[in-house]
C-alpha atoms as one frame of an Amber mdcrd trajectory, in Angstrom:
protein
 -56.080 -74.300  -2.129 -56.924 -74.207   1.409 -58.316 -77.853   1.552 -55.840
 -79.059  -0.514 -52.708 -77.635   1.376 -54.144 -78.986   4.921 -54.863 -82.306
   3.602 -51.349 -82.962   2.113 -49.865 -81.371   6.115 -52.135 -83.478   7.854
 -51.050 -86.301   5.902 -47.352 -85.526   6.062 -47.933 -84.979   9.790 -49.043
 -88.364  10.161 -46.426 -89.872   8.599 -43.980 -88.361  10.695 -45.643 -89.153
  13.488 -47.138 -92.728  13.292 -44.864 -94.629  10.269 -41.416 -95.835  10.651
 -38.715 -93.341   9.880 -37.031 -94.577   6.563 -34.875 -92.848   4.671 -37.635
 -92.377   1.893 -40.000 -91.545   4.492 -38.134 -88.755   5.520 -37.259 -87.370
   1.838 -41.176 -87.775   1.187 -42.519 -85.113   4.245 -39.588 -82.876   3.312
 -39.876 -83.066  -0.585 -43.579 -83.468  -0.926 -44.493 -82.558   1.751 -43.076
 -79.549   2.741 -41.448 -78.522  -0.785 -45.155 -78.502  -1.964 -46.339 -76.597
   0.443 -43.274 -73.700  -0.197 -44.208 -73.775  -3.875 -47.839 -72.963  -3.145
 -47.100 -70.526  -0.668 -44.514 -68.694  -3.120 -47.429 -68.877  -6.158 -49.683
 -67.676  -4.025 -47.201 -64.869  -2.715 -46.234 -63.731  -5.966 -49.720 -63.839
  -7.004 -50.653 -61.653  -3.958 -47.776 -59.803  -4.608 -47.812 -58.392  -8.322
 -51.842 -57.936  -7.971 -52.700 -61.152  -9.786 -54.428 -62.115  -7.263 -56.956
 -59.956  -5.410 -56.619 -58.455  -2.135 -59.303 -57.382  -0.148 -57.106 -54.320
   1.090 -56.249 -53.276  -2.429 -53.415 -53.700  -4.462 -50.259 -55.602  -3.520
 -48.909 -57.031   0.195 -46.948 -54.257   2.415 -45.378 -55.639   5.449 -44.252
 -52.805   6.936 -47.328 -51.564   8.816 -50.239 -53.741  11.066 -52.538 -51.987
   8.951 -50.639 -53.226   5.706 -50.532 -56.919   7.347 -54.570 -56.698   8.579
 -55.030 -55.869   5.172 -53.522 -58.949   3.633 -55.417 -61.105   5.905 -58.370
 -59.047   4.379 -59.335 -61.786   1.504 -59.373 -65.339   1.582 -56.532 -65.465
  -0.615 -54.185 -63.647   1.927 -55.638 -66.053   4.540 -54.618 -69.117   2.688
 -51.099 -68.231   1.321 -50.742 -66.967   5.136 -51.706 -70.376   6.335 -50.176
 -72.037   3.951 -46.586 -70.284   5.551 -47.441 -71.843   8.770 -48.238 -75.416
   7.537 -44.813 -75.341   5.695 -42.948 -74.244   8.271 -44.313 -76.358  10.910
 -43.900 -79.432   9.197 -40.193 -78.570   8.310 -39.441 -77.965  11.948 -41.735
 -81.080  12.983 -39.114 -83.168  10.616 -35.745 -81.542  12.647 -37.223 -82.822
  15.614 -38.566 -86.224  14.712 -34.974 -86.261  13.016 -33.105 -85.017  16.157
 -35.075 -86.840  18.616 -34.255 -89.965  16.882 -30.432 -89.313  16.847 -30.595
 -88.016  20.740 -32.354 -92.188  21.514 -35.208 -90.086  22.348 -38.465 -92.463
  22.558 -41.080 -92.287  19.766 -43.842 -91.889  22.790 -42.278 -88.573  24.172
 -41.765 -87.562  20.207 -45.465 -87.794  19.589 -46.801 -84.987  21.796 -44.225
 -82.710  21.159 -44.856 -83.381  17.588 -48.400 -83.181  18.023 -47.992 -79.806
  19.652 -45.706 -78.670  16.700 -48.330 -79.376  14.334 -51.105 -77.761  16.367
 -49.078 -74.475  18.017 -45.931 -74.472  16.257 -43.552 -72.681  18.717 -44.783
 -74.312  21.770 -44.155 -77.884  20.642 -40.604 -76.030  19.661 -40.299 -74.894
  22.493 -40.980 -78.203  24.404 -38.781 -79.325  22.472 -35.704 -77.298  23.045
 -36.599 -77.715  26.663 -36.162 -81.827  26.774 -33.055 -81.878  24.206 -30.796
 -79.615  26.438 -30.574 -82.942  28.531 -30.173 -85.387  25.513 -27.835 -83.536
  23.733 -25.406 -83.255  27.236 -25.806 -86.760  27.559 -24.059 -87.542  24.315
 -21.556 -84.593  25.599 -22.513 -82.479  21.913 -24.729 -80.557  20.463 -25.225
 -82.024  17.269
């Protein structure tokens, strides 16, 4: 699972990043890119979840505690679907900003290290983000 689910990101992520943005494009990252990567991480939750899958820290997930979270992280399998949640999520907030960008006029050569730091430290490339479209978007006078 763990091989599989950062192949298909790093391919997604390339996509985004180095092929022209066509409409199909764009459905494909989101829809098989990022869908599949929801659908294993909710297996793989449930799994973890209702026991069916082994934890290291016995039993099922508990979130309410460091300990309980440490635990999950215990096994392999917690480490994947836990990974697996950051690959998703990354990639579906790398596609708002290639997405944004592109309606702000915003170059493809600027996009590329922001999206680059997305896919590598999620909230920082985020972050960068937010930082450069505050300019863009009062430019076009909206926020859209």
């Amino acid at each position: 699972m763990f091989s599989a689910t950062n192949t298909l990101a790093l391919v997604a992520w390339a996509m985004l990043i180095l092929l022209p943005r066509w409409p199909a494009l764009l459905s494909a990252v989101l829809y098989l890119g990022v869908g599949i990567l929801c659908l294993t991480y909710a297996t793989g939750l449930i799994g973890l979840l209702s026991g069916l899958i082994p934890n290291a820290g016995g039993g099922g997930a508990d979130f309410s505690t460091i300990a309980g979270v440490r635990a999950i992280f215990a096994s392999d399998a917690g480490v994947a679907i836990g990974w697996t949640h950051y690959l998703a999520f990354d990639l579906f907030v790398g596609l708002w900003i290639a997405r944004d960008a592109d309606a702000k006029n915003i170059s493809r050569f600027l996009q590329a290290p922001i999206l680059l730091a997305t896919f590598l430290a999620g909230p920082l490339g985020l972050g960068l983000w937010l930082l450069i479209r505050e300019p863009a978007a009062r430019r076009q006078g909206r926020f859209r």
